[in-house]
C-alpha positions as CSV (number, residue, x, y, z in Angstrom):
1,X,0.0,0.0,0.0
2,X,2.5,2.4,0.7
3,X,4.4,2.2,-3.0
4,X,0.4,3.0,-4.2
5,X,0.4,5.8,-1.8
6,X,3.7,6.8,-3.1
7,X,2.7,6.6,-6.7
8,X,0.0,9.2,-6.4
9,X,2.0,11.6,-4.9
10,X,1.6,14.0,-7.8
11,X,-2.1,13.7,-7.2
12,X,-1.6,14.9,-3.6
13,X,0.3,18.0,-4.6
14,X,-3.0,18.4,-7.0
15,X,-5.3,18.2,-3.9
16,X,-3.6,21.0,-2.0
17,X,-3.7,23.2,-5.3
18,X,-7.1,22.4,-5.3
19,X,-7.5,23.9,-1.6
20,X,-5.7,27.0,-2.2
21,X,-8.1,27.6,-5.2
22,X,-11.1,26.8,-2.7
23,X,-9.8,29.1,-0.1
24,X,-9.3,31.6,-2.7
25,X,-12.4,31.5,-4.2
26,X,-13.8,31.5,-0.5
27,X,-12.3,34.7,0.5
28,X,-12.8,36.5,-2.7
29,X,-16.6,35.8,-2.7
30,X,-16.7,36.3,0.8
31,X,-15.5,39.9,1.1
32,X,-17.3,41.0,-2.2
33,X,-20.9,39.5,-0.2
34,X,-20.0,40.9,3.1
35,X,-19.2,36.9,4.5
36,X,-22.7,35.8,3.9
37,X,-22.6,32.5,5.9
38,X,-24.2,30.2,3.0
39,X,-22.5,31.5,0.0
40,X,-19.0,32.3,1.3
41,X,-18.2,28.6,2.5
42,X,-20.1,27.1,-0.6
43,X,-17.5,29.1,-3.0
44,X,-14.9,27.5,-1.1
45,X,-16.3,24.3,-1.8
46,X,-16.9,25.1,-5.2
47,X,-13.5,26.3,-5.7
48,X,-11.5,23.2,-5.0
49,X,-14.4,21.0,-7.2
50,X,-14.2,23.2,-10.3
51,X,-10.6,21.2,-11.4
52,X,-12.5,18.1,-10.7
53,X,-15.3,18.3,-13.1
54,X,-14.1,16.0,-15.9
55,X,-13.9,13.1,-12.9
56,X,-17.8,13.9,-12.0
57,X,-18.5,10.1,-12.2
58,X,-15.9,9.3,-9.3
59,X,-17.5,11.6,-7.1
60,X,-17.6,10.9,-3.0
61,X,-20.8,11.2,-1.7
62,X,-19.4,11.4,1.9
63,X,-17.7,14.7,0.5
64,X,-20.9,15.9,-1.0
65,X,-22.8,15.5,2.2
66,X,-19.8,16.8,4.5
67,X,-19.9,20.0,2.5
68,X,-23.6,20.8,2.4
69,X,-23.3,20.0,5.8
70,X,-20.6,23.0,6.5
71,X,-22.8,25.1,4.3
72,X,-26.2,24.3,6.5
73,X,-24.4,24.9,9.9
74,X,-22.7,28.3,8.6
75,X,-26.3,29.1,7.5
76,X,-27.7,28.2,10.7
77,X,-25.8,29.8,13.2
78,X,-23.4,32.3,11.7
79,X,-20.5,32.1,9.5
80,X,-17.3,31.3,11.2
81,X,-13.6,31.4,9.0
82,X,-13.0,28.0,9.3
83,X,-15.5,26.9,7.2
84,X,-13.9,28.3,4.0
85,X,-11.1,25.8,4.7
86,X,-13.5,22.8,5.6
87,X,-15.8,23.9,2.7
88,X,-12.2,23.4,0.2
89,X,-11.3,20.2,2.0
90,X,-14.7,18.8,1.1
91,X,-14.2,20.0,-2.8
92,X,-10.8,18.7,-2.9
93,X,-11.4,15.4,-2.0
94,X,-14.3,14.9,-4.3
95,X,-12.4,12.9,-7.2
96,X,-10.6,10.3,-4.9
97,X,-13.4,8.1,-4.0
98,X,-12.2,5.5,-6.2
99,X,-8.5,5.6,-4.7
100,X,-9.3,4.5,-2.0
101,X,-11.6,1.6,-3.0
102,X,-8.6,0.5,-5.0
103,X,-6.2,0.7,-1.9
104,X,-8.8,-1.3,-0.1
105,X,-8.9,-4.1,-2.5
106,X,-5.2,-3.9,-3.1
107,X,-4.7,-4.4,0.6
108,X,-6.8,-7.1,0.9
109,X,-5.8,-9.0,-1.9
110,X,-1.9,-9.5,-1.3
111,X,-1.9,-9.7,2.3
112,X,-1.4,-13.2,2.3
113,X,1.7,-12.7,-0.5
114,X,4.2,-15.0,-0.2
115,X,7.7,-12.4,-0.6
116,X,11.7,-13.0,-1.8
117,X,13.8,-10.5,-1.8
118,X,16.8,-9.7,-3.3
119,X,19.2,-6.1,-3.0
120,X,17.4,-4.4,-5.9
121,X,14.1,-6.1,-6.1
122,X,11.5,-7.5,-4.0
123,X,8.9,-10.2,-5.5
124,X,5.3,-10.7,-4.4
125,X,2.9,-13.5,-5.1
126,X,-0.1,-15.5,-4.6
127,X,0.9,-19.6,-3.0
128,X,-1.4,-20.4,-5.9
129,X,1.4,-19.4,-8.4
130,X,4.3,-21.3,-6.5
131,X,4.4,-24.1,-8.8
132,X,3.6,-21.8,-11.7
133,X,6.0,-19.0,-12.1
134,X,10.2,-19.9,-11.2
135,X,9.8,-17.1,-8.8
136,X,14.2,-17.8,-8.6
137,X,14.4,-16.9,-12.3
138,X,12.0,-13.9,-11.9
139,X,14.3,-12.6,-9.6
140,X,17.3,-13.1,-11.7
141,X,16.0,-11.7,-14.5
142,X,14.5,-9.0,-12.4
143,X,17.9,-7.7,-11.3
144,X,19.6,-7.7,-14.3
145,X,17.2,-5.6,-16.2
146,X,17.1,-3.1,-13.1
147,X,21.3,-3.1,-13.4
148,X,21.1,-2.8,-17.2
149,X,18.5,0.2,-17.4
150,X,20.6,1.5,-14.7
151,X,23.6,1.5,-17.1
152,X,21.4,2.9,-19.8
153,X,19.8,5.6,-18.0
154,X,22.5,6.7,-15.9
155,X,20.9,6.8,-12.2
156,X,19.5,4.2,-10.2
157,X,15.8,3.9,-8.9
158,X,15.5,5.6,-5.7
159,X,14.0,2.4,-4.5
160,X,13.8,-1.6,-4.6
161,X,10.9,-2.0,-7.0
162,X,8.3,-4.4,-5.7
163,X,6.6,-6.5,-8.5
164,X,3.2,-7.7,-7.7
165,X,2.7,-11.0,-9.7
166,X,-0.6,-11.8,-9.4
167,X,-2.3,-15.1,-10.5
168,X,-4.2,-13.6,-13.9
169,X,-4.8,-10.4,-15.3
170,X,-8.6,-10.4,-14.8
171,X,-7.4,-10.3,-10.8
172,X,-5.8,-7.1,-11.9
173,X,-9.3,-6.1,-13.1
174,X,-10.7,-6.8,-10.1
175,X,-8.3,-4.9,-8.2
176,X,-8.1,-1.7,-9.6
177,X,-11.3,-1.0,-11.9
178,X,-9.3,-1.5,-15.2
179,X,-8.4,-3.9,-17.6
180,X,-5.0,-4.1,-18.0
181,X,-2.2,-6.8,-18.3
182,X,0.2,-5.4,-15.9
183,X,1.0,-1.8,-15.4
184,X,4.0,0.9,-13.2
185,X,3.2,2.3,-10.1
186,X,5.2,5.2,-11.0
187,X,6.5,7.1,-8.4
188,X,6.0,4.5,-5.7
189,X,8.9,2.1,-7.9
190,X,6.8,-0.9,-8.1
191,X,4.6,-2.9,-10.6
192,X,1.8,-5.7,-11.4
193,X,2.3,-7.9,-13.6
194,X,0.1,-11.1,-14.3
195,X,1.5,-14.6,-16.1
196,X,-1.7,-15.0,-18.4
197,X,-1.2,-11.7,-20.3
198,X,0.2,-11.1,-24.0
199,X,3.9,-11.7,-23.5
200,X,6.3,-13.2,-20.9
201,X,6.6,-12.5,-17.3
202,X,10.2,-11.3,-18.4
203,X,9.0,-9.3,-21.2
204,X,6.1,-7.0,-19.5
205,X,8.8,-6.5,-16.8
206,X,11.0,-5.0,-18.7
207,X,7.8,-2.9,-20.5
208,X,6.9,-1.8,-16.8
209,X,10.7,-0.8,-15.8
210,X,10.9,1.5,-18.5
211,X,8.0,3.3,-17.5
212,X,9.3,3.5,-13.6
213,X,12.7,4.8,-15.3
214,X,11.4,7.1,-18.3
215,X,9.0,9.1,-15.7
216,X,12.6,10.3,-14.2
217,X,12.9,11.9,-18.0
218,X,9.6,13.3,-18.3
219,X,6.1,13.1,-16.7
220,X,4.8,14.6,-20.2
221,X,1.2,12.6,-20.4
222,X,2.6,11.4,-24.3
223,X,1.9,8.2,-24.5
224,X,3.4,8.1,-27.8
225,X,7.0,8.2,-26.3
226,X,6.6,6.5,-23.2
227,X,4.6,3.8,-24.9
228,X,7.0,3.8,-27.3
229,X,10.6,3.6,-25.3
230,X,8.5,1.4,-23.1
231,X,7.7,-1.3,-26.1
232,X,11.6,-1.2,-27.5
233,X,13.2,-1.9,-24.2
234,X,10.7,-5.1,-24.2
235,X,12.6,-6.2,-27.0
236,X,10.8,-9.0,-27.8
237,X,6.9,-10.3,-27.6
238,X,6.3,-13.4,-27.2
239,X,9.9,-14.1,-28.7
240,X,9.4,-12.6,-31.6
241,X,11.4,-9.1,-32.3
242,X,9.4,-5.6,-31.9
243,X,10.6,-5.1,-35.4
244,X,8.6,-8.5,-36.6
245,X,5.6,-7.6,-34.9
246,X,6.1,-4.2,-36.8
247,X,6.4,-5.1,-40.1
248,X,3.4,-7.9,-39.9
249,X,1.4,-4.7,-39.2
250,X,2.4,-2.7,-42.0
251,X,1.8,-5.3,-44.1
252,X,-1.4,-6.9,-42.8
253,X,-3.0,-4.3,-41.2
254,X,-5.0,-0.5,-41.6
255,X,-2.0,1.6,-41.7
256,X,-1.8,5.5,-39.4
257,X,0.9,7.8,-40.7
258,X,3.2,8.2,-37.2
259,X,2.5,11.9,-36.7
260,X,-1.8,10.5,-36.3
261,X,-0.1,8.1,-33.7
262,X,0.8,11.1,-31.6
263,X,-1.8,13.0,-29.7
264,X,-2.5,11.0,-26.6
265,X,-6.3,11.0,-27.4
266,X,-6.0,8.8,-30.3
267,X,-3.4,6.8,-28.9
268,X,-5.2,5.8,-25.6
269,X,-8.3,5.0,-27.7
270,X,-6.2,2.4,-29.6
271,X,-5.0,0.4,-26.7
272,X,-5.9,-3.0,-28.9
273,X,-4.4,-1.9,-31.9
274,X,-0.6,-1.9,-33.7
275,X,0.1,1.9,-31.9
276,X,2.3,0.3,-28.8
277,X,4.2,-1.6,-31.5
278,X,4.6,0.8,-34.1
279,X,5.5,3.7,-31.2
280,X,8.2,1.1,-30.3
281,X,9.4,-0.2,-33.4
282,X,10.0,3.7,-34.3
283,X,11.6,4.3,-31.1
284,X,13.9,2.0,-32.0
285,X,14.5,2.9,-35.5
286,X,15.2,6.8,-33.8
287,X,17.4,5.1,-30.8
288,X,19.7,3.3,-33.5
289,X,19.3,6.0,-36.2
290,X,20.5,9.1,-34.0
291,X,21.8,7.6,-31.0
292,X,20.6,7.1,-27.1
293,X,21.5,10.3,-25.9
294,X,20.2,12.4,-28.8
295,X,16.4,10.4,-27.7
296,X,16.7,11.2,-24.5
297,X,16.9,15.0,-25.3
298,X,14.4,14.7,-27.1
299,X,12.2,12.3,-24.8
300,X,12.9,15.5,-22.4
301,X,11.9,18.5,-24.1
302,X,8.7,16.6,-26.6
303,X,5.0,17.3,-25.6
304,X,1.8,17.7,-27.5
305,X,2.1,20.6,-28.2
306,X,5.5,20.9,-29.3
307,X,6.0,17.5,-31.0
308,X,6.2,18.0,-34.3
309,X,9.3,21.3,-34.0
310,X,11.7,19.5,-31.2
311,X,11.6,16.1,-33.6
312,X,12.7,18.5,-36.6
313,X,15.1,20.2,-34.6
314,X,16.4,17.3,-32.6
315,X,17.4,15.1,-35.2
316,X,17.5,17.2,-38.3
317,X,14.3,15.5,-40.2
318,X,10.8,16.1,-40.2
319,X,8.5,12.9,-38.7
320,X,7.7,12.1,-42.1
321,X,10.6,11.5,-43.8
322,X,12.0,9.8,-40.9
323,X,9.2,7.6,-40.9
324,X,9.6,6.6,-44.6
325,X,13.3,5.6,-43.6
326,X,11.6,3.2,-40.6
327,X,9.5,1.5,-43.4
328,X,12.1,1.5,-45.9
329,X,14.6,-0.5,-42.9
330,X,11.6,-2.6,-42.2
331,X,10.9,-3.9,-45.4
332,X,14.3,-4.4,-46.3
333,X,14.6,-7.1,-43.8
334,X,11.8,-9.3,-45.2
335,X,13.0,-11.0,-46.8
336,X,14.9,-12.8,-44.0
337,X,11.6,-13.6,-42.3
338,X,10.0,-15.5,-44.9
339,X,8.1,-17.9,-45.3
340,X,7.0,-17.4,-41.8
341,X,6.0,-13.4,-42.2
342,X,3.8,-14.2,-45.1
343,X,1.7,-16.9,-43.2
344,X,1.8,-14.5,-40.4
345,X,0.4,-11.7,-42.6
346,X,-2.2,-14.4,-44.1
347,X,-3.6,-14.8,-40.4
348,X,-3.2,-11.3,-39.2
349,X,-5.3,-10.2,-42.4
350,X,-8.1,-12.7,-41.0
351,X,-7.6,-10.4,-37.8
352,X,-7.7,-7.4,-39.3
353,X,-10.9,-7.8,-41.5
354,X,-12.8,-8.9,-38.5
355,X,-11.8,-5.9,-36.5
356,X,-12.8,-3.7,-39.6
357,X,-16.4,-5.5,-38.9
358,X,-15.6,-7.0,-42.5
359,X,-17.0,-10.3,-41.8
360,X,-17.7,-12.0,-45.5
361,X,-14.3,-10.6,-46.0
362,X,-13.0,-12.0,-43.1
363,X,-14.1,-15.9,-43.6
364,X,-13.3,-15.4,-47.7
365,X,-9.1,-15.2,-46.1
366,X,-9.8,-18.1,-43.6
367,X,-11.0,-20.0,-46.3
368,X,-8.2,-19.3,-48.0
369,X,-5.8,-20.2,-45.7
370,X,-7.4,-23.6,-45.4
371,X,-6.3,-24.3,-48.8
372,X,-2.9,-24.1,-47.6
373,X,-2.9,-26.7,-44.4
374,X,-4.4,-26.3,-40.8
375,X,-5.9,-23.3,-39.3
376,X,-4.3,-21.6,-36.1
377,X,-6.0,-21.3,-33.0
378,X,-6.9,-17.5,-33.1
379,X,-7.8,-18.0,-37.0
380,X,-10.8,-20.7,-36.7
381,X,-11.8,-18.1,-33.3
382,X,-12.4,-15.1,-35.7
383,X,-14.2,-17.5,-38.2
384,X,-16.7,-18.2,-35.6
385,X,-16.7,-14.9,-34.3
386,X,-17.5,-13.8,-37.8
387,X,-20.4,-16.5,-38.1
388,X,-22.3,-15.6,-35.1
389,X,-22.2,-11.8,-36.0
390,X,-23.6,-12.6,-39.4
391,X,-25.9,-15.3,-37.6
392,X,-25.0,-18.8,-39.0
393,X,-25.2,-20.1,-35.3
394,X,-24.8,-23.8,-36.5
395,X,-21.7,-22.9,-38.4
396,X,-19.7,-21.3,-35.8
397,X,-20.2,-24.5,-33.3
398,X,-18.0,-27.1,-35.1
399,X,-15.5,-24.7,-35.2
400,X,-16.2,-24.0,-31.6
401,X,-16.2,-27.3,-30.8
402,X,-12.4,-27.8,-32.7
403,X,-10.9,-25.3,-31.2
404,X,-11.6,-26.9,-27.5
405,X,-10.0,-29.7,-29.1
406,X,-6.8,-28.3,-29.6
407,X,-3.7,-28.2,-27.8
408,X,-2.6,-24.6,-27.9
409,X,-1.5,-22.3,-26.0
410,X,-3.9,-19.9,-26.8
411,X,-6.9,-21.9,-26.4
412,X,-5.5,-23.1,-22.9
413,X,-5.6,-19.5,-22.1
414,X,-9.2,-18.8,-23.2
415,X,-10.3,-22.3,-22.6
416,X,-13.5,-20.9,-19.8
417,X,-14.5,-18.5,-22.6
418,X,-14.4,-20.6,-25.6
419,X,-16.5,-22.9,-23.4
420,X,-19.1,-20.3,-22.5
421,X,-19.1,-19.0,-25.9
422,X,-20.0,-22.8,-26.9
423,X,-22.9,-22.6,-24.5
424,X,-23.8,-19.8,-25.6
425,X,-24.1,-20.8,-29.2
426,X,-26.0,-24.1,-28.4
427,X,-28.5,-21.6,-26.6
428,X,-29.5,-19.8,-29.5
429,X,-29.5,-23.0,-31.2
430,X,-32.0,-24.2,-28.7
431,X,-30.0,-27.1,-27.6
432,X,-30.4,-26.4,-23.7
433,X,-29.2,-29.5,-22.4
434,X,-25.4,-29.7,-24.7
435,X,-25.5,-25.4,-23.1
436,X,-25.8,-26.3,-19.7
437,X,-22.6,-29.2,-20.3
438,X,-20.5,-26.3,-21.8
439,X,-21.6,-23.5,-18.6
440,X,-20.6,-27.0,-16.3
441,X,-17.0,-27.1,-18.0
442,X,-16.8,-23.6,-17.7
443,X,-16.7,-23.7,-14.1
444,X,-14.3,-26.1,-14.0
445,X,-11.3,-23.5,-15.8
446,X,-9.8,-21.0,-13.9
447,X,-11.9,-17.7,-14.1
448,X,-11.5,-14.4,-16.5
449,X,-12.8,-10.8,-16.4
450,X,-14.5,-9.8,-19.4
451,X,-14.3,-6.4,-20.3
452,X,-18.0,-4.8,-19.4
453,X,-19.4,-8.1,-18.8
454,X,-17.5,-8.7,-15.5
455,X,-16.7,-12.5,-14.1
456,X,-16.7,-15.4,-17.0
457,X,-17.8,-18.1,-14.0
458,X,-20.5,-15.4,-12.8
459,X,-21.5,-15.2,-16.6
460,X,-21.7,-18.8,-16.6
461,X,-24.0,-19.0,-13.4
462,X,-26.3,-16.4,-15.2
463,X,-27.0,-18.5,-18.2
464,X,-27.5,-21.7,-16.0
465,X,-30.4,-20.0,-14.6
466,X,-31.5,-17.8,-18.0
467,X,-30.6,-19.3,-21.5
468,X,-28.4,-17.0,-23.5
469,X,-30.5,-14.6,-26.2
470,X,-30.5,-12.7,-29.4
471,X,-30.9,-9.8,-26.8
472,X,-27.5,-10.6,-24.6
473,X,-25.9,-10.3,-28.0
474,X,-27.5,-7.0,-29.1
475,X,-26.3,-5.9,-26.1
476,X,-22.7,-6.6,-26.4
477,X,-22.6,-5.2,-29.8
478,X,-23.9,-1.8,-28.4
479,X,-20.9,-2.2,-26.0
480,X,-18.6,-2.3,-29.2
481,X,-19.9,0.5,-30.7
482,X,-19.5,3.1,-27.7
C-alpha cells in the first residue's frame, strides 16, 4: 500500500492546489458579499471541485454530504472562517473516491503474499502461483534488467521495485477498476504484472521498468514516447522481435501515418491496436538511427504541443521523412523472415478484416488459408466470431467445438471463454441441455474478467439460470460500438 500511496503523490500536490483555489475562491466571494454565511463557505467548496469536473462520475458522496453539511451549519448559526477551509477540503477530496476503494482491494488481496527479496528487487505472489512462475528466475532476470537500465539511463531507482505478480490479469481487473495486463506504479517504484497476459513474465517486466525509469525523464502525459521507449526496451513479444511484430502490421493491417499516432487522445483510444508496436518499433529505429543520448533529449523536451518542432530540430528530419526511412529498414529485412511473415500476414489479415467488422471478408481469407494446411488457433476463433455476427449459429459450433479440441497455447488461455461462448451458441440454437454441459466445464477452468461483462464463472451462473438470447448479443454489440 504504501508504494500505491507513493505513486500518487503528484495527485496529492494536486489536492492541495485544489485547496488554495477553494480558499481563494472562498475569501474573494466572501469579502465581495459581506461573508454571507451560505454563499462564502459554498464558493470554497466550489473552488477546489471546479478542477474536478471531468472526474464527476468518481464523485464521494461522503464529500458531498460533508460539505452541504458545513454550508447548513454556517447558514444556521453564523459564519465562522473556518468553514472556508473545511468547505475546500470537502471539494478537494471529491475525485478520490475510487483511490481509495482501490487501496482497499489492493490491501486485501496481497496480504497473504508470499515475498523474496533480493538487494534491488522484491517479488510478491499468490501460493497459488508457486508451482507456476520460477519465482528464482523472476528474480534473476529482475535484477539484471534493473542493473542494465541502470547503465542505460545513468541513475539508479530511488528504491527496490516491488513486482506484484498476481495469479491472472482479470485479478488485476478486479483490483483496480481496469483492464490491463500489468502496469508501473510510478513514483512508488513498483509494478503488477500477471503470467496470463500477452507476452512473458520477463517481457512485460521490462515494459513496466521502463516506464518506472522514463518518468525520471519526463512526466509529459505522451503516450506516444513512453509507450514507445516502453515497447523497444521489451525487446521482444512473445519471442518474436518488436521489429517482426512491426512489419506484420504494416503489411497486414490498416495503416496511421506516425504523426496520427501522436496526440494522446487517439493513442489511448487504440490500446488493442498496432500503436504500442509501431511507437516502439520507431523508437527504436530513432534510438539506433541518432543515438541514445540524442532520444533522450528529445524524450525530455517533446510534448503535444511541441511534437512535431523538437523532432525536426532534434534530429534534423521532419516525422515524415524519418518515418519513410523506418519502413524502408523494415521492409528491407523481409526477406529474412520468410516464409513465416507471409503466413503470419495471411492470419493477421483474417484479424484485421474482423476488427474492420468486414465479416464475408474476413471468412473469404480463412478459407483461403485452409487451402494451404491447418488453421491456427486464433484464425478458426475469428471465423466463428465472424459467423455468429452474421448469424450462421450452426456454423460457428463445429468450429467452436475444434478449437476446444486443440492443444494450444492460446486456447489453454481462453479455454472458460471458448467454453461459455460454446454454450452460448448451443443456446441460441436451442440445444439447452449440450448449453448447460459447456456453462458446467466452464466452471471447471480457472476464471476471467471480461471487459463490461465482468466475471466469466458469474457469466456462466447467469446463463445456468436464464438461456443466452439474441438480446444478450445486441447488447454486447452496443458495447462495441461506444
Amino acid at each position: 500500500m504504501y508504494r500505491i500511496l507513493l505513486s500518487w503523490r503528484q495527485e496529492w500536490r494536486s489536492f492541495w492546489r485544489k485547496i488554495l483555489l477553494g480558499l481563494l475562491a472562498g475569501l474573494v466571494v466572501g469579502s465581495l458579499w459581506n461573508w454571507d454565511p451560505f454563499f462564502t463557505p459554498l464558493a470554497g467548496f466550489a473552488g477546489a471541485a471546479t478542477p474536478s469536473l471531468p472526474y464527476l462520475r468518481y464523485w464521494w458522496q461522503p464529500a458531498w454530504a460533508m460539505a452541504l453539511g458545513v454550508v447548513l451549519v454556517s447558514w444556521m448559526t453564523g459564519f465562522h472562517l473556518m468553514y472556508v477551509p473545511l468547505g475546500a477540503m470537502c471539494g478537494a477530496f471529491l475525485p478520490y473516491a475510487e483511490w481509495w476503494r482501490v487501496l482497499r482491494r489492493f490491501r486485501v488481496h496481497t496480504r497473504n503474499f508470499e515475498k523474496r527479496s533480493r538487494p534491488l528487487v522484491v517479488i510478491r505472489w499468490p501460493k497459488e502461483l508457486t508451482n507456476m512462475v520460477n519465482v528464482e528466475e523472476l528474480l534473476q532476470s529482475s535484477e539484471a534488467a534493473i542493473t542494465e537500465f541502470s547503465q542505460k539511463f545513468r541513475f539508479r531507482l530511488k528504491r527496490r521495485v516491488v513486482v506484484y505478480v498476481f495469479a491472472r490479469y482479470a485479478d488485476i481487473q478486479q483490483v483496480f477498476g481496469s483492464p490491463a495486463g500489468g502496469f508501473a506504479l510510478t513514483g512508488g517504484e513498483a509494478m503488477v504484472l500477471a503470467p496470463d497476459t500477452v507476452g512473458t513474465l520477463e517481457e512485460v517486466l521490462r515494459h513496466e521498468l521502463t516506464h518506472l525509469f522514463s518518468r525520471y525523464w519526463s512526466q509529459a502525459q505522451l503516450p506516444f514516447n513512453h509507450e514507445g521507449l516502453a515497447t523497444c526496451l521489451m525487446e521482444t513479444v512473445e519471442g518474436q522481435p518488436i521489429d517482426y511484430h512491426a512489419l506484420l502490421h504494416i503489411l497486414a493491417d490498416s495503416y496511421f501515418p506516425m504523426v496520427m499516432r501522436v496526440p494522446s487522445q487517439f493513442f489511448g483510444q487504440a490500446r488493442n491496436s498496432n500503436f504500442y508496436i509501431a511507437a516502439g518499433s520507431f523508437t527504436g529505429f530513432l534510438i539506433r538511427t541518432f543515438g541514445w543520448e540524442a532520444y533522450e533529449k528529445f524524450f525530455r523536451r517533446a510534448d503535444e504541443n511541441n511534437y512535431e518542432k523538437v523532432f525536426a530540430k532534434d534530429f534534423g528530419m521532419g516525422i515524415l521523412a524519418a518515418e519513410r526511412r523506418w519502413r524502408f529498414q523494415l521492409l528491407q529485412g523481409r526477406k529474412a523472415l520468410e516464409p513465416e511473415l507471409s503466413q503470419a500476414v495471411a492470419e493477421f489479415r483474417v484479424e484485421t478484416a474482423y476488427n474492420c467488422w468486414q465479416f464475408y471478408h474476413c471468412l473469404d481469407e480463412v478459407e483461403q488459408l485452409a487451402r494451404n494446411g491447418p488453421l491456427s488457433a486464433k484464425c478458426l476463433w475469428f471465423a466463428a466470431a465472424a459467423h455468429v455476427i452474421l448469424g450462421h449459429y450452426a456454423d460457428a459450433v463445429p468450429l467452436e467445438k475444434h478449437l476446444l479440441e486443440m492443444n494450444d497455447p492460446w486456447v489453454t488461455k481462453h479455454r472458460g471463454r471458448l467454453w461459455t461462448g460454446l454454450g452460448n451458441l448451443y443456446d441460441l440454437l436451442g440445444h439447452r441441455a449440450d448449453a448447460l454441459d459447456a456453462y458446467e466445464k466452464v466452471l471447471t477452468e480457472p476464471d476471467s474478467w471480461l471487459p463490461n461483462e465482468g466475471s466469466n464463472h458469474q457469466l456462466a451462473r447467469g446463463y445456468m439460470q436464464q438461456s443466452y438470447t439474441e438480446a444478450h448479443l445486441l447488447k454486447r454489440y452496443k458495447y462495441w460500438i461506444r
